[in-house]
MARGUNU-823963 format. One record per residue (C-alpha): residue number from 1; z, x, y; residue in three letters. Coordinates in steps of 0.001 Angstrom, whole numbers, plus 500000, padded with zeros to 6 digits. Layout:
<sites>
 num     zz     xx     yy residu
 NUM      Z      X      Y    ALA
...
</sites>
This chain:
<sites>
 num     zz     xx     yy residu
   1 500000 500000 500000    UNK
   2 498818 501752 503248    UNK
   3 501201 501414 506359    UNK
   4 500200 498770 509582    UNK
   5 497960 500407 512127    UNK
   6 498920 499274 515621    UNK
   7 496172 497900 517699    UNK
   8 497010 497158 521300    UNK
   9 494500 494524 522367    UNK
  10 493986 491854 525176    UNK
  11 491345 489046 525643    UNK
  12 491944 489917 529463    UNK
  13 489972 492806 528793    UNK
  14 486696 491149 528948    UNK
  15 487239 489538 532118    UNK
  16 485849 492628 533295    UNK
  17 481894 491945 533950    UNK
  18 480230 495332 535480    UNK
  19 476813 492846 535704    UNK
  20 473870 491835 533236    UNK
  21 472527 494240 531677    UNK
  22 475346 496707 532320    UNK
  23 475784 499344 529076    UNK
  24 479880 498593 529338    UNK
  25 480357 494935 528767    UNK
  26 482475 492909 526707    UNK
  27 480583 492590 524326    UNK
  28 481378 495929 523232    UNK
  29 485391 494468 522108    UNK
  30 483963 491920 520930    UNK
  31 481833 493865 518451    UNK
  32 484973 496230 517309    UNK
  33 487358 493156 517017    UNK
  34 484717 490782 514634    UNK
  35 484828 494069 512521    UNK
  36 488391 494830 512620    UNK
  37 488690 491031 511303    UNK
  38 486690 490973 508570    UNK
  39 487117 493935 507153    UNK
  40 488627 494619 503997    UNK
  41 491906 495648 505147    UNK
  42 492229 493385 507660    UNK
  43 495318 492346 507157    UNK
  44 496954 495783 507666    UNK
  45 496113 495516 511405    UNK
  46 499388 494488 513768    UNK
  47 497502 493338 516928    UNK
  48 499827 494026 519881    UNK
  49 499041 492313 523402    UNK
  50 499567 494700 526211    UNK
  51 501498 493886 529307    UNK
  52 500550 495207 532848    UNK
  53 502522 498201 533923    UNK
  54 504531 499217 536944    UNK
  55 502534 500742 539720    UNK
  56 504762 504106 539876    UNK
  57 502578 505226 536519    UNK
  58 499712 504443 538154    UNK
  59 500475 506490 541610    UNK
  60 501140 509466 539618    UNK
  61 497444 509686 539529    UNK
  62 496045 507800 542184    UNK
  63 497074 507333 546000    UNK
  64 498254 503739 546427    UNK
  65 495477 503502 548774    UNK
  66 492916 503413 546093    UNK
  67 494857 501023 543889    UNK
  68 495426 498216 546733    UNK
  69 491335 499167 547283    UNK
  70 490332 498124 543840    UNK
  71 492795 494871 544239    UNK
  72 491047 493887 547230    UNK
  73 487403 494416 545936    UNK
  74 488057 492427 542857    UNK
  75 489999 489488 544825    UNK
  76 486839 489626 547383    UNK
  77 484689 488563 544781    UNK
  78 483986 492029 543609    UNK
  79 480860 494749 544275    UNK
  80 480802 498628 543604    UNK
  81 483067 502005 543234    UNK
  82 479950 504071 542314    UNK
  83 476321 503256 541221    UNK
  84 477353 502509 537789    UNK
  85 480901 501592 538654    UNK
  86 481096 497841 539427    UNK
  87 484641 495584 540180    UNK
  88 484461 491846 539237    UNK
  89 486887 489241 540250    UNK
  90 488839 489713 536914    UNK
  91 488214 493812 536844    UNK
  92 491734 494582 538433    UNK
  93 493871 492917 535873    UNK
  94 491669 494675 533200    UNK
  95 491884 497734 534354    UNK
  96 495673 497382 534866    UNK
  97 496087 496050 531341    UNK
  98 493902 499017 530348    UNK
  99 496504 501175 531391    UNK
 100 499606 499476 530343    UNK
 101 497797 499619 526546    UNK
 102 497787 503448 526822    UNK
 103 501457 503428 528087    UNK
 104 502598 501163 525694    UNK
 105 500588 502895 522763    UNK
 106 502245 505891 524141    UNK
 107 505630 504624 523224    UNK
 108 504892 503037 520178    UNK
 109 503469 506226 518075    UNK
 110 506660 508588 519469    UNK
 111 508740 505956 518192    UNK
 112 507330 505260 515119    UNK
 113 505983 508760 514034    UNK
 114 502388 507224 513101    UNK
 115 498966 506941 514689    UNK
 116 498213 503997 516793    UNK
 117 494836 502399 518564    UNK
 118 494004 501276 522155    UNK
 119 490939 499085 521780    UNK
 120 490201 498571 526140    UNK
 121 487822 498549 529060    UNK
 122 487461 499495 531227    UNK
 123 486979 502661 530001    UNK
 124 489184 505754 532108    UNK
 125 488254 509660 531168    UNK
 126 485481 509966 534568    UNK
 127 488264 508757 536880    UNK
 128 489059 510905 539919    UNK
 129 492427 510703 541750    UNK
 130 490766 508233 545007    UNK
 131 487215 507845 543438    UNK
 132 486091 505551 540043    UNK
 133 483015 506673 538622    UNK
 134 481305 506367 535658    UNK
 135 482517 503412 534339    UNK
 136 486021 504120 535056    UNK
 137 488369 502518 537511    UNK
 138 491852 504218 536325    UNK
 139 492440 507241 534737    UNK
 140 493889 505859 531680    UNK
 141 494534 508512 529269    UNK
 142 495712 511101 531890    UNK
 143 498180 508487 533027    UNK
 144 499872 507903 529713    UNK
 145 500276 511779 529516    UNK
 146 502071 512294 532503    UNK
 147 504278 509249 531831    UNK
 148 504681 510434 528211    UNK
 149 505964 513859 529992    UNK
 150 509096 512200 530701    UNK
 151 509876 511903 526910    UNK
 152 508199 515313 525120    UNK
 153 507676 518638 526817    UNK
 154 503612 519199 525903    UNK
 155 500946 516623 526024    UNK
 156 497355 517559 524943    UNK
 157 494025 514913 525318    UNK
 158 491315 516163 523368    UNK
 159 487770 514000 524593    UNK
 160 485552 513499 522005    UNK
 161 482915 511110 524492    UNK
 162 479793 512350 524381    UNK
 163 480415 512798 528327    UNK
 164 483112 515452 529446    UNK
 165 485874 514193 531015    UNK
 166 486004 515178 534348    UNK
 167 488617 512733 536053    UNK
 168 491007 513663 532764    UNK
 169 490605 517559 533316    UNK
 170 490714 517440 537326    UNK
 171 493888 515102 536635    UNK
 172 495766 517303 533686    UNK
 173 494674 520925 535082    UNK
 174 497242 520512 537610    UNK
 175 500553 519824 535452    UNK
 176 501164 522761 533492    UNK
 177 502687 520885 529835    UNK
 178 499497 519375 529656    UNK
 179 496252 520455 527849    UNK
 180 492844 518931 527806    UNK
 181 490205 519565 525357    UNK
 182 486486 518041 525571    UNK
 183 483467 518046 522728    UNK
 184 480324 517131 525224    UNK
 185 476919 517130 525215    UNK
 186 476028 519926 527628    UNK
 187 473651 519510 530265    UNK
 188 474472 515668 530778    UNK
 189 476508 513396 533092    UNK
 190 478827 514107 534615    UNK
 191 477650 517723 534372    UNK
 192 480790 519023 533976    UNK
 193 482989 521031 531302    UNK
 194 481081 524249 531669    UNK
 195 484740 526440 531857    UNK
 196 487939 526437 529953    UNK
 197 491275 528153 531256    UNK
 198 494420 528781 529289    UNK
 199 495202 524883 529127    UNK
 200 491825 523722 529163    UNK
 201 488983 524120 526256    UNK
 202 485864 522983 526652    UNK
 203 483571 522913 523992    UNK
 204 479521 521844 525763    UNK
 205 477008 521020 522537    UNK
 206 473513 521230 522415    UNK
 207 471643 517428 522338    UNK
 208 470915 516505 518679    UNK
 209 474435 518338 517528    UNK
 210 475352 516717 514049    UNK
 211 478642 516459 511895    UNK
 212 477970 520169 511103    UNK
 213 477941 521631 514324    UNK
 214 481147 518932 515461    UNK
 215 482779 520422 512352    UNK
 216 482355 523729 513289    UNK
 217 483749 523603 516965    UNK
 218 486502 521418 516023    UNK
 219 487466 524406 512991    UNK
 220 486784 527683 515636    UNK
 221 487809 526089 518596    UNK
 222 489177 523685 518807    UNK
 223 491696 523192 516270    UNK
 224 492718 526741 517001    UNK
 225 493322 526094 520502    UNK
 226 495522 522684 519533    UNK
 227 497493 524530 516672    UNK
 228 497943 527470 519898    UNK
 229 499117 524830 522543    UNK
 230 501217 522333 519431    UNK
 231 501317 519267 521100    UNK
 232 504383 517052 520547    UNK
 233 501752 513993 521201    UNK
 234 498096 513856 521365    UNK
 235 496025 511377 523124    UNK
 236 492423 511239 521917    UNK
 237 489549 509762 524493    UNK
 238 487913 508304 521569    UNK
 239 483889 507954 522442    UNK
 240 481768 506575 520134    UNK
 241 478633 507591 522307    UNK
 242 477915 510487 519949    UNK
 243 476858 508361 517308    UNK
 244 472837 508800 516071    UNK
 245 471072 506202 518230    UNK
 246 473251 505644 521071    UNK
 247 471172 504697 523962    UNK
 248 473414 506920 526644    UNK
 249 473114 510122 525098    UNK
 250 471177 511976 522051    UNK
 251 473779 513273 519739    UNK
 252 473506 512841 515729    UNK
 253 476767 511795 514289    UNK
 254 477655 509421 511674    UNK
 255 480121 506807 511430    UNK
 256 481601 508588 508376    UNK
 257 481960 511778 510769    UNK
 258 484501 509219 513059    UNK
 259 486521 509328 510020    UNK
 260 486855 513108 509477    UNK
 261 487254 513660 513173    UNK
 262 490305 511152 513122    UNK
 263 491496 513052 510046    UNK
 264 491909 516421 512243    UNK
 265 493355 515103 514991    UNK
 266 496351 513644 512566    UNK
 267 496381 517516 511196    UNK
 268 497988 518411 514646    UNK
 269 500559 515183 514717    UNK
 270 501201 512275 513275    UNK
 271 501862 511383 517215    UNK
 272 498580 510055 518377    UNK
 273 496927 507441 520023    UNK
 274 493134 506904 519284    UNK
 275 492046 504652 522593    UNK
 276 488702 503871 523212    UNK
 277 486469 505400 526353    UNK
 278 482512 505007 525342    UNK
 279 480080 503767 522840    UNK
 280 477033 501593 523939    UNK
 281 475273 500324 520641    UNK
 282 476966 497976 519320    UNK
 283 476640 498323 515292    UNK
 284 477171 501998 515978    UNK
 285 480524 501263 517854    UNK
 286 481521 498925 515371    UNK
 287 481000 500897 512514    UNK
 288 482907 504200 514202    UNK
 289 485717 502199 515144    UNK
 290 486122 500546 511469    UNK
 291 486054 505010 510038    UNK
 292 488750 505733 512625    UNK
 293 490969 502892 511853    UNK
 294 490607 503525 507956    UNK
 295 491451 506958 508246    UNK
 296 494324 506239 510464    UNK
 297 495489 502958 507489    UNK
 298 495207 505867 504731    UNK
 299 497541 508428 506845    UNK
</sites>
């Protein structure tokens, strides 16, 4: 009998409409949670609803300026924080529930000593400090670590999002207990994640990279550079925009290779969250998300 995999989850979350024909739409839950729910070990999921969090984790990252910003745009009626960045009426609450799922998923794995899911949007990792871009509106993940540094002395992210992480890095780079570690495809947006420092490691891959070049960096560096740093939790940007066929990007990876990626991470602790940041085909997205949660049941 495999142990209940915690899956913090809120129908709020697709009140968030970036527009028709936008890559990051609801749909995208929707996809994950019809396969979470008919899957064979369905009944091993605990869904969790997520509550919204006090503002003082959110001003750890951004100025309270920007937050009150976003409020007003979305109670306006809504329009843009970048190009591709676009706030609907319901986008605040979303985005707030967004992080409050990461905090709370936070909590739950140091307490219980087991891996635990965030399935959200909007999506966080591109966030900067006063600017959402890329999709993003809050930094999510970089939020739970600092709030998570109140409880356990080092805090690492690794990204695997076929886009580095830029608002995560320019966010974590600062606070010295933290580490941030990024598998990208080089050359694409946001065209960062060319250096790594002492507590940062990135690792840029050529377009087309499959489940043997992944394996490799995750063996030579970056497992190395976790064992090195030994994380007391580890939050995982969990992109399934890597996947073969993904219409954002051109890498080659499997759904299968979701599993043995989740499998690595829970090498380094039993202490981590697995919340979602990218992934725009839908079968793809699906099928990733139902390897990750398997491996995590069979932990």
């Amino acid at each position: 009998m495999t142990s209940p995999l915690t899956v913090f989850y809120s129908q709020q979350f697709l009140q968030h409409h970036p527009g028709w024909g936008h890559p990051e739409s609801p749909a995208r839950l929707e996809a994950i949670v019809q396969a979470l729910q008919t899957f064979p070990q369905a009944a091993q999921i605990r869904w969790r609803e997520p509550h919204i969090p006090d503002l003082h984790h959110l001003y750890r990252v951004h100025p309270p300026e920007y937050v009150a910003a976003v409020k007003a745009l979305a109670e306006s009626g809504g329009g843009f924080l970048d190009p591709d960045t676009c706030i609907s009426q319901g986008s605040f609450q979303a985005a707030l529930l967004a992080v409050g799922a990461w905090l709370e998923a936070t909590q739950e794995t140091l307490a219980s000593q087991r891996p635990v899911c965030v399935l959200c949007r909007p999506p966080g990792h591109h966030a900067l400090p006063e600017r959402g871009m890329g999709f993003c509106i809050f930094a999510n993940a970089a939020i739970a670590a600092l709030a998570a540094r109140e409880q356990v002395e080092r805090v690492a992210v690794l990204d695997w999002d076929v886009h580095h992480g830029n608002g995560t890095e320019a966010i974590l780079q600062a606070h010295p207990n933290c580490a941030y570690i990024s598998l990208h495809q080089q050359h694409h947006y946001p065209w960062t994640g060319n250096h790594s420092t002492d507590r940062i490691c990135n690792v840029p891959l050529p377009a087309g990279s499959d489940w043997t070049v992944y394996e490799q960096a995750m063996q030579t560096r970056v497992l190395p550079f976790l064992r090195s740093f030994q994380p007391q939790l580890l939050l995982v940007s969990a992109g399934f925009d890597c996947a073969a066929g993904d219409p954002l990007a051109d890498m080659q990876l499997q759904a299968a290779d979701f599993a043995s990626l989740t499998q690595l991470c829970l090498q380094i602790t039993p202490c981590t969250v697995f919340g979602l940041e990218g992934g725009y085909d839908l079968t793809n997205l699906a099928q990733g998300w139902l390897a990750m949660t398997t491996a995590c049941l069979q932990f």
